[in-house]
C-alpha positions as CSV (number, residue, x, y, z in Angstrom):
1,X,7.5,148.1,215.4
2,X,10.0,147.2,213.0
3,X,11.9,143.9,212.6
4,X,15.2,144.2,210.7
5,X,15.8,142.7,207.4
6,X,18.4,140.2,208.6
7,X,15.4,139.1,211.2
8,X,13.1,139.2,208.5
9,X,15.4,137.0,206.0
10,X,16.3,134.5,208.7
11,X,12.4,134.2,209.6
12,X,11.5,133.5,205.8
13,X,14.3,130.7,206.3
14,X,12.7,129.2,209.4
15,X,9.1,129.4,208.0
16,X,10.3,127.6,204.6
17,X,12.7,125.2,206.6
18,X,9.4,124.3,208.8
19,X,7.3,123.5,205.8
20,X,9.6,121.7,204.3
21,X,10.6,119.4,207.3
22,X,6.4,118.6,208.0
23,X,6.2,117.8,204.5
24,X,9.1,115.0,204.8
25,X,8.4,114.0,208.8
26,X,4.4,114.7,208.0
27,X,4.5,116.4,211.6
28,X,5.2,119.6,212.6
29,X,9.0,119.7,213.1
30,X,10.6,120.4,217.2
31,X,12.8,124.0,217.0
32,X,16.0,121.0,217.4
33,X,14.8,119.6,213.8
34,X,14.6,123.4,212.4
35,X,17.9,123.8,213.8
36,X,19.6,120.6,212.7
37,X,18.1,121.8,209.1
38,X,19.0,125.6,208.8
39,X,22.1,125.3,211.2
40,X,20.6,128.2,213.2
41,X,21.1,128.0,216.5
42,X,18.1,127.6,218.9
43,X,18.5,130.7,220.4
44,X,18.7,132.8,217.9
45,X,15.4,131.0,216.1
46,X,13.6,131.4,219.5
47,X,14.7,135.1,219.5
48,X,13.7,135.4,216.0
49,X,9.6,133.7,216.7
50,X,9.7,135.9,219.8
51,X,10.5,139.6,217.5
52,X,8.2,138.2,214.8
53,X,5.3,137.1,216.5
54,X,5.6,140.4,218.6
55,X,5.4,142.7,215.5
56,X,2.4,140.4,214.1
57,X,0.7,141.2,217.4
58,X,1.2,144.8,217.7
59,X,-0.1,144.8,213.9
60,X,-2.7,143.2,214.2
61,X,-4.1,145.6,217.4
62,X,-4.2,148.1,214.6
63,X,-7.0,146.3,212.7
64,X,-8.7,146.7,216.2
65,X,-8.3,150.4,216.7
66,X,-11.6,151.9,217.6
67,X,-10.9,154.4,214.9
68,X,-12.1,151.8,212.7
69,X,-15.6,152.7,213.8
């Protein structure tokens, strides 16, 4: 499963805007701080973790297939 490069793009932006937010708050930031910071709506980041971490899942079961053994 694909995610799109616009998806892709706006992820990179969240995953930088995170790291950069939990070095100045020293916590890891709420998805209202990552919002406040990129101007991306909540939504859309939620919608954006949702496709990504869905895609990271589906590769990973591929490092599982039995026809690895």
């Amino acid at each position: 499963m694909k995610v799109s490069k616009e998806l892709s793009k706006l992820n990179n932006v969240i995953i930088k805007a995170k790291e950069a937010l939990y070095q100045k708050l020293g916590k890891e930031p709420s998805i209202e701080e990552v919002s406040s910071f990129t101007g991306i709506d909540i939504n859309t980041i939620n919608e954006i973790e949702i496709a990504t971490s869905i895609t990271k899942s589906l590769d990973e079961e591929d490092e599982y297939n039995l026809y690895n053994y």
